[in-house]
N, C-alpha and C positions, 0 to 999 in steps of 0.2 A: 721826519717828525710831523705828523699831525695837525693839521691849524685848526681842523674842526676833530671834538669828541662828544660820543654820546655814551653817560655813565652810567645808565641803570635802565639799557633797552631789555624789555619784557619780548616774547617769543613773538607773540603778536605782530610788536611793532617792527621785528626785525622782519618780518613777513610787508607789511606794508612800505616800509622803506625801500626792501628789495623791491619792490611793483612800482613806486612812485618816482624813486630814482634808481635804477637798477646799475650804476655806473659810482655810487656814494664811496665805495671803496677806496678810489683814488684818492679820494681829498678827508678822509673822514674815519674814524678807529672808535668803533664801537664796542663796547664792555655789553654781555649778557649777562641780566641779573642785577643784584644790589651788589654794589663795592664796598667792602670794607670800608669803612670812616680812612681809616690810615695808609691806605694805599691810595685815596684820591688824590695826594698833591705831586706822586710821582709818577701817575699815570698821563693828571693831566697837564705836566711842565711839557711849556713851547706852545702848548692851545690858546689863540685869539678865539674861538666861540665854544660853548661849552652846552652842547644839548640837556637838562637835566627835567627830567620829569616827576620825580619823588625824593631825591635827596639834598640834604640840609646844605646848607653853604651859608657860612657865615666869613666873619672878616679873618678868623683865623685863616682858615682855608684862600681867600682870597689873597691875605698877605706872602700866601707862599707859590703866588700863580703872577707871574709877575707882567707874562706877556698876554693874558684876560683882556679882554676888551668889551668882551658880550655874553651876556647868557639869555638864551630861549628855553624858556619853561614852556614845557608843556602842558600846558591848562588854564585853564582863569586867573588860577590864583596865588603867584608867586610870592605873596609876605606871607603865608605859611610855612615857607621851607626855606626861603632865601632872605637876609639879612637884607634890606633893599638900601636903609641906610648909608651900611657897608658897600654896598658897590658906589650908589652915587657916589658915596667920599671919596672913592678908587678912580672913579672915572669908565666905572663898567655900567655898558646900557643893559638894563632888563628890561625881554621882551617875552612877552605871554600871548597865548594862542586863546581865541577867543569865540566864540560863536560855533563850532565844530561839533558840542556837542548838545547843542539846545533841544532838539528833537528827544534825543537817549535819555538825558536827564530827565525831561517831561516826564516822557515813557515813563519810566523808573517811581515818579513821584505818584504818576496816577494808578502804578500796581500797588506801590506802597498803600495809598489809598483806599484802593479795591481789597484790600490783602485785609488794614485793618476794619473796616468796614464790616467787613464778613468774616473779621476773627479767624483767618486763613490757616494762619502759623500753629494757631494755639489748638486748633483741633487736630492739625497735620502732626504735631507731636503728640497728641493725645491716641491719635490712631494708631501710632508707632509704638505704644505703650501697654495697647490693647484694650482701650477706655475708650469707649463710642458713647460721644457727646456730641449731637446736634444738635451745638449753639444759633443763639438767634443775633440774628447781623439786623442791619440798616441798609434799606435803598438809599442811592445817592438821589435822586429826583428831588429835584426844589431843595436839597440842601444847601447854605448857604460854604463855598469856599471862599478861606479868605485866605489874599495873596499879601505878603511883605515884600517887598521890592517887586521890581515889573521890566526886568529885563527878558531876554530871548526864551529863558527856561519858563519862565512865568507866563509871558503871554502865548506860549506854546501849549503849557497846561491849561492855561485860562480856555482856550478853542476846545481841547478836549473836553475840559467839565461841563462847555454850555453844550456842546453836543450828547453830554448825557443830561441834559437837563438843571443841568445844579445852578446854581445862583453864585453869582460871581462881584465881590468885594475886595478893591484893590487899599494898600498903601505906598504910595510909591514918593523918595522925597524930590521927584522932579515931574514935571506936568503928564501925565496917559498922553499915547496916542492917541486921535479925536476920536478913533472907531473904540475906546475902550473908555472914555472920558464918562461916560454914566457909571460906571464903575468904581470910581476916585470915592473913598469914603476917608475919615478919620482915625489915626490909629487906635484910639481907645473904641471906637464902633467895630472896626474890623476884629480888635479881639474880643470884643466883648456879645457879638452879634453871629460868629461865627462857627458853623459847626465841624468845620475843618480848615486849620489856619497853616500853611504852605509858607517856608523860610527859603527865602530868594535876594539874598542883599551878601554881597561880597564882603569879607571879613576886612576888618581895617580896626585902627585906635578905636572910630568915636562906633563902630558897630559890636565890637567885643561885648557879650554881656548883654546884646539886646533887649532879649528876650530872658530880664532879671526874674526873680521872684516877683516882685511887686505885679510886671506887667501879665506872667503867667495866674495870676489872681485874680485878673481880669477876664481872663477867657471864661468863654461858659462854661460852666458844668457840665461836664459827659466829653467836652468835646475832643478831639482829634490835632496833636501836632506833627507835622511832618518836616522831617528836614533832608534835602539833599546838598544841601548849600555847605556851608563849615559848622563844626562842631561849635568852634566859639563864640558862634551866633548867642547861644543858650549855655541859660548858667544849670553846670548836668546835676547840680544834686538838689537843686531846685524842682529842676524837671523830675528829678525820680521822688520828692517828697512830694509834687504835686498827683502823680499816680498814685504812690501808695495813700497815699489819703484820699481819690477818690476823685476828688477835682478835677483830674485831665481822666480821660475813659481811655486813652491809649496814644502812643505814641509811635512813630513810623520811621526809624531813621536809619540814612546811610552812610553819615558819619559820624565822629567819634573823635574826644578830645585826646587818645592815646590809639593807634593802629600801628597793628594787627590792633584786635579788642582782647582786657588780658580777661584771663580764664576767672579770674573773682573778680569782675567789674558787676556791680550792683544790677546792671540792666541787662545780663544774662540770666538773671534770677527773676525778672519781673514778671509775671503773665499778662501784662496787659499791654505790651510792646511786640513791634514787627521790626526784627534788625535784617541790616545787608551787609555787604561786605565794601565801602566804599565805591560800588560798581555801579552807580548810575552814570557814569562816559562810556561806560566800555562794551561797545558793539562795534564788529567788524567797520559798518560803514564809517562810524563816529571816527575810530580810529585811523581811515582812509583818510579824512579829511581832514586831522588835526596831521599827519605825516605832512600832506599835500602842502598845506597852511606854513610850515614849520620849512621843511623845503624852499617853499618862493620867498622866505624870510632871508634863510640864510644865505641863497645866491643871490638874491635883488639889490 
């Protein structure tokens, strides 16, 4: 029986596990793909660590894992899919992989960026349609970005945007780094002053909802949201009345309060948005790194 399992490894990472520990076999029963909801609790009886990178655990599920002791999520942000509550109440520690993929996610925010900027998407289907429209973008030069929180992915993008030039305004609710400390503004300036505002704050109770209606009324007119953070940052139908009215000029996001995105979700219909597929981690190297990470967890 199994002490350690991983339930929903993707081809990727069974590629990276192979290379990072190429001996995982022995100790370790990995599922490819998503599991059924109802075959996880008799897959994973007899597992003390439970590798889980995208599926839900809640206390039902825990109640019927009895020899549980840990779970290592793979990614930032384990109160999206894991009950945390429930485990503390249990006595299971959750551990989450952290900084692996700061670089990709940049990446990802400052295409998003680029993408909406120059109305990338919206002409790319238009030429697939047989409708030649060259629209007119905006240079980023001396644009102002403005950042919400100022962890790894944020100050990563923040280097990018000054090296294209753009202006850089943080809110962060704990002190900048001294080398970004000219930066520190207020958050009603940052959105109000901003002409592309960057969502970088880990989803929690008092952050659900941040970015209300009220505060998206604050942003300037025309300007630019991008999220690669969590959907629940932002209130979505706020955000899509703040488009169709006009008030936000486009919005750039890679997540999404339901994934997959369903096929009538309102913002498959907008033209003034650049969607992705949840994929701002996922590069080769990012994925090396969060295996690696996840590895010296579980044998340390």
């Amino acid at each position: 029986m199994a002490r350690i399992v991983y339930i929903d490894c993707s081809d990727l990472m069974a590629e990276m596990l192979a290379r990072v520990w190429p001996d995982h076999g022995a100790a370790m029963k990995v599922y490819v793909g998503d599991m059924p909801a109802a075959d996880l609790p008799g897959w994973c009886q007899g597992a003390e660590v439970v590798w889980n990178g995208h599926t839900m655990m809640g206390a039902d599920l825990m109640d019927q894992l009895p020899d549980l002791r840990r779970i290592i999520f793979l990614g930032s942000g384990p109160s999206s899919y894991i009950d945390m509550a429930a485990a503390a109440a249990r006595g299971i520690v959750v551990d989450r992989i952290a900084g692996y993929g700061d670089r990709a996610v940049a990446e990802q925010a400052l295409a998003l960026i680029l993408a909406g900027a120059r109305d990338l998407t919206r002409m790319d289907r238009d030429l697939r349609r047989g409708h030649w429209d060259p629209r007119e973008g905006k240079e980023l030069l001396s644009r102002r970005l403005g950042l919400i929180g100022f962890g790894g992915i944020a100050q990563a993008l923040a280097g990018m945007a000054r090296a294209l030039g753009m202006q850089v305004s943080v809110w962060n609710r704990s002190p900048l780094p001294a080398d970004w400390a000219d930066a520190a503004a207020p958050l009603d300036a940052v959105l109000a002053q901003s002409d592309i505002v960057s969502l970088h704050l880990a989803l929690t109770p008092d952050t659900r909802g941040f970015l209300s209606a009220e505060r998206l009324a604050q942003m300037k007119p025309g300007a630019m949201l991008v999220n690669t953070a969590r959907a629940g940052l932002v209130d979505t139908a706020a955000l899509i009345a703040a488009l169709e009215a006009g008030h936000l000029g486009h919005a750039a996001l890679d997540v999404f309060d339901t994934e997959p995105l369903p096929a009538d979700d309102p913002l498959l219909a907008a033209p003034n948005v650049t969607l992705t597929a949840h994929a701002g981690f996922k590069t080769r190297e990012a994925t090396e790194r969060l295996v690696a990470q996840a590895v010296a967890l579980t044998l340390g």
